[in-house]
C-alpha positions as a printed Julia matrix, in Angstrom:
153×3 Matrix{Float64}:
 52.97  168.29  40.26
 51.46  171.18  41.34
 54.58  173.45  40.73
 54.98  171.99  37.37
 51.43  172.88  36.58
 51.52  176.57  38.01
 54.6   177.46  36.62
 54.66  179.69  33.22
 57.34  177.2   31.71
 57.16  174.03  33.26
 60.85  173.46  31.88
 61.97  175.81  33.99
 60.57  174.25  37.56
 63.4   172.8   39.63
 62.73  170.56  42.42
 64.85  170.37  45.29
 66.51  166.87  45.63
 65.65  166.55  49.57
 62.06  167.49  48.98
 61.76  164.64  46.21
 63.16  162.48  49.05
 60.53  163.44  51.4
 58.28  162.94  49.25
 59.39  159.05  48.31
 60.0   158.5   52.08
 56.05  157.1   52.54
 56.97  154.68  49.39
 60.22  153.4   50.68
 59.12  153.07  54.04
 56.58  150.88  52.65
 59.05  148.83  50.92
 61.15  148.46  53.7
 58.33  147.28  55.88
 57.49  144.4   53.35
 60.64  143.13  53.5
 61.06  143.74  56.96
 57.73  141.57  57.58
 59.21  138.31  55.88
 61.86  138.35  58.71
 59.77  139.26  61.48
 57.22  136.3   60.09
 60.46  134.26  60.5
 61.06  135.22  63.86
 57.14  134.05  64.48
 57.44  131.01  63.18
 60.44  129.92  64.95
 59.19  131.23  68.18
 55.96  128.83  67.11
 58.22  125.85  66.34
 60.11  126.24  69.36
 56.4   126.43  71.68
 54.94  123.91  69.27
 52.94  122.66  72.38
 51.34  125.38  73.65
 51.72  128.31  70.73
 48.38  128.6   69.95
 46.88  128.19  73.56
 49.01  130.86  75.37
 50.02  133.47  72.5
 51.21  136.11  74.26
 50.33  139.68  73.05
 53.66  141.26  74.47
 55.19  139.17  71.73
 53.17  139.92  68.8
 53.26  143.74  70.16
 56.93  143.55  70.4
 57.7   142.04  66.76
 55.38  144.71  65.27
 57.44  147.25  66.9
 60.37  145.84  65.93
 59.17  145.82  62.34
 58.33  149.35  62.51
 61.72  150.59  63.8
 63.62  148.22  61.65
 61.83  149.52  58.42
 62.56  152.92  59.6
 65.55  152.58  60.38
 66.65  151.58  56.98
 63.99  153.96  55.04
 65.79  156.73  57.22
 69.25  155.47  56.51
 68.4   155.03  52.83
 66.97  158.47  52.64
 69.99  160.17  53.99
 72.28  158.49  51.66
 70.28  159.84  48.95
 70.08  163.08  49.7
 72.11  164.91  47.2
 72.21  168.7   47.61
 71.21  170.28  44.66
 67.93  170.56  42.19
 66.26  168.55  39.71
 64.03  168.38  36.73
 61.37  166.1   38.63
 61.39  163.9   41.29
 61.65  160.47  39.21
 65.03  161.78  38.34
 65.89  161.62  42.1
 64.65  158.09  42.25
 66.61  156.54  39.26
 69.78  157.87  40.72
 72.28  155.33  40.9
 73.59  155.31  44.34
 69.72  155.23  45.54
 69.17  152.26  43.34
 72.48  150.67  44.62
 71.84  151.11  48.48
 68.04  149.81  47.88
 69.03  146.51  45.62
 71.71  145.4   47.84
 69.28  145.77  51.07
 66.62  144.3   49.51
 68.47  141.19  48.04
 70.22  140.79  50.89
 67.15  140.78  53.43
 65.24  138.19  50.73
 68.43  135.96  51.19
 68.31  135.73  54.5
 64.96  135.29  54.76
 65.28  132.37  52.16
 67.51  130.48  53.76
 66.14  131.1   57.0
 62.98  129.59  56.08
 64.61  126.47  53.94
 66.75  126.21  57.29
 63.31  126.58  59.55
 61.52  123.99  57.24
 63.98  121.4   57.38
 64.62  121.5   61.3
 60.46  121.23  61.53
 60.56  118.72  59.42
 63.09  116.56  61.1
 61.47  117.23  64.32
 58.28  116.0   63.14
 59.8   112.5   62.26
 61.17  112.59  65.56
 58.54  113.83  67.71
 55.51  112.36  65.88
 55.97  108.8   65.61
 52.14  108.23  66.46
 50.56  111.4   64.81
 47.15  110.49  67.16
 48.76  111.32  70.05
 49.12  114.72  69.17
 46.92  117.08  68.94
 45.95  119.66  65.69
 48.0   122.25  67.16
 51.05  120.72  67.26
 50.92  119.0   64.09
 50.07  122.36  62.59
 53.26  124.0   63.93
 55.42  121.42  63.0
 54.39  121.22  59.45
């Protein structure tokens, strides 16, 4: 923006491609990370069905710790990896350019759909195993305390 603005004829600013891509890292890291947190709220909530007993009482902090990490270096991974694909040597009008180029729009869809898929099914998968388990487990739902109902349902 601010080369656009200083120059004498802002038709005449070029941007280089990479530097448009470090600048939309922040952005697709971002998006990355959202997507990234559906699965690693999967991974939570089987770890929570499988401790239905005693999730709540002994959480452990080395997990939670752990599956934010894992978030992080997933999502950066593939913000990285995404990055490097698009970088095209070369110079553009403006950055938005960059971002509507077809092979970064390909590589992003296909990621994203594909992680929303699996995180679909997981879930659909996750809520009908809970669901049989709680037939099976909680014929007399008094017996049980809050805690485990809650996990279950």
């Amino acid at each position: 923006l601010m080369k656009t603005l200083t120059e004498d004829n802002a038709c005449n600013s070029l941007y280089e491609a990479k530097s448009c891509a470090i600048a939309r890292f922040p952005v697709v890291l971002s998006i990355y990370a959202t997507l990234c947190g559906i699965l690693i709220l999967a991974v939570e909530r089987t770890i929570a069905t499988l401790k239905y007993k005693t999730y709540e009482v002994h959480g452990s902090r080395i997990v939670a710790i752990i599956l934010i990490g894992a978030q992080w270096l997933i999502s950066s991974f593939f913000a990285i990896l995404s990055v490097l694909i698009r970088s095209d040597p070369g110079y553009v009008h403006y950055c938005t350019v960059y971002v509507s180029h077809p092979r970064t729009a390909v590589f992003s869809l296909c990621v994203m759909s594909a992680l929303e898929a699996v995180a679909l099914v997981y879930f659909v998968l996750l809520l009908q195993s809970n669901q049989r388990r709680q037939v099976n487990e909680f014929v007399n739902n008094a017996m049980h305390t809050l805690t485990e109902r809650y996990q279950l349902q």
